[in-house]
C-alpha positions as a printed NumPy array, in Angstrom:
array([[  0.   ,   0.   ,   0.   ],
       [  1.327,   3.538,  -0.431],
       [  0.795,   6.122,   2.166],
       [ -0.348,   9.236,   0.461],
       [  0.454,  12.686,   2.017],
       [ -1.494,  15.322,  -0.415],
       [ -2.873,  17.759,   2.188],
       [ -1.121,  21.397,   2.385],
       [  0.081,  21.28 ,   6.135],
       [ -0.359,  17.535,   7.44 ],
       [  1.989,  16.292,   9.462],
       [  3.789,  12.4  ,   9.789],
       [  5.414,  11.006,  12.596],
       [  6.224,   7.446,  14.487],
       [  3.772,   6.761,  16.989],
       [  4.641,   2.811,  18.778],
       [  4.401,   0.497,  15.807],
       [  2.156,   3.012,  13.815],
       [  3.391,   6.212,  11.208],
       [  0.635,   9.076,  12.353],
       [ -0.889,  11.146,   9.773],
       [ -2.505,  14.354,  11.293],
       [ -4.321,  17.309,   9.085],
       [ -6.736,  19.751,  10.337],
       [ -9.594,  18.051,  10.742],
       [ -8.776,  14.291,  11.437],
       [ -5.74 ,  11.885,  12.716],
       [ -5.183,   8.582,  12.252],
       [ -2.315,   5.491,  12.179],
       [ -1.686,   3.307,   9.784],
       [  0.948,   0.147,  10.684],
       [  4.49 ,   0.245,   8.881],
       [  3.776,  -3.179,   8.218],
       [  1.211,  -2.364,   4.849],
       [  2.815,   0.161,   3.702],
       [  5.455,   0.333,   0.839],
       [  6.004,   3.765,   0.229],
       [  5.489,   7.125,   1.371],
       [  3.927,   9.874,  -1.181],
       [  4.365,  13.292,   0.14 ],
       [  2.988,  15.782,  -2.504],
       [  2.026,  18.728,  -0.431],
       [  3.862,  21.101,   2.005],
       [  4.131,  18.875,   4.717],
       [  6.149,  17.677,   7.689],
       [  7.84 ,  14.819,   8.109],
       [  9.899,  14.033,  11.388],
       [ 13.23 ,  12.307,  11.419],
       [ 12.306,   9.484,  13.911],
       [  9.003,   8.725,  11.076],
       [ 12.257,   8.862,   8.01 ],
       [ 14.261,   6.477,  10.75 ],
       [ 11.433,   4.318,  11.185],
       [ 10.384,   3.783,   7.034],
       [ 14.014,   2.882,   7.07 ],
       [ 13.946,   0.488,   9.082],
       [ 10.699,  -0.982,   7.218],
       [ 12.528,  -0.987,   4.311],
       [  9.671,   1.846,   3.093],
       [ 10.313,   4.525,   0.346],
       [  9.452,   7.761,   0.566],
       [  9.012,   9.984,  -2.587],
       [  8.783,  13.689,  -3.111],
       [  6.486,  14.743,  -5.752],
       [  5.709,  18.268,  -7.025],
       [  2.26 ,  19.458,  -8.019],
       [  2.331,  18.369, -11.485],
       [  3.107,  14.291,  -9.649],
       [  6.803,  14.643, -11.088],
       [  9.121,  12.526,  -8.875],
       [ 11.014,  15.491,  -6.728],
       [ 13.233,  13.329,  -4.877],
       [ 13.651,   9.694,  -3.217],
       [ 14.459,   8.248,   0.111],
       [ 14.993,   4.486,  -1.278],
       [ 15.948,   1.26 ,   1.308],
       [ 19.342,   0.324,   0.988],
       [ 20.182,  -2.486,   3.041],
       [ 23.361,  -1.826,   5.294],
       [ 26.611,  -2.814,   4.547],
       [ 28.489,  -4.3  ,   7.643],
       [ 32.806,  -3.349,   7.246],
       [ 34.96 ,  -5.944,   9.232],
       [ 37.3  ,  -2.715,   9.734],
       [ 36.279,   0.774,   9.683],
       [ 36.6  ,   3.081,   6.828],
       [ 39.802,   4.786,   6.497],
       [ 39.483,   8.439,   7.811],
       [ 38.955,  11.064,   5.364],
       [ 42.242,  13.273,   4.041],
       [ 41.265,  17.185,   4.606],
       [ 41.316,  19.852,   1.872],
       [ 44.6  ,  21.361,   1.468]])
């Protein structure tokens, strides 16, 4: 299923197990577990522990402008584990 975020000023956030979608006149949760992807068309707000948590469901989330052209993409990438650190980075010189 894809959550779709298409109300000027709603607002998405983690709540428990549950993403919580609140607009001006009604709230309401939808479990991480049936959704695939986020749609956010709108001016909305998204907060980092909801971006954390579709993450960690392995759920997109996609920017779209008002004409429904893809704005940007948060895609699941699944972690790579190093056996040794990275190497630090050299500084500009």
């Amino acid at each position: 299923m894809q959550l779709v975020i298409n109300t000027r000023g709603s607002y998405l956030k983690k709540s428990n197990n549950c993403f919580l979608v609140k607009t001006d006149d009604k709230t309401f949760e939808v479990s991480a577990d049936k959704i695939d992807s986020i749609l956010i068309t709108t001016s909305a707000t998204i907060t980092t522990d909801a971006i954390q948590f579709a993450v960690e469901h392995n759920i997109d989330i996609i920017f779209l402008d008002t004409s429904v052209t893809v704005r940007a993409r948060m895609a699941f990438q699944a972690r790579k584990h190093y056996a040794d650190p990275p190497a630090p980075a050299r500084s500009c010189e």
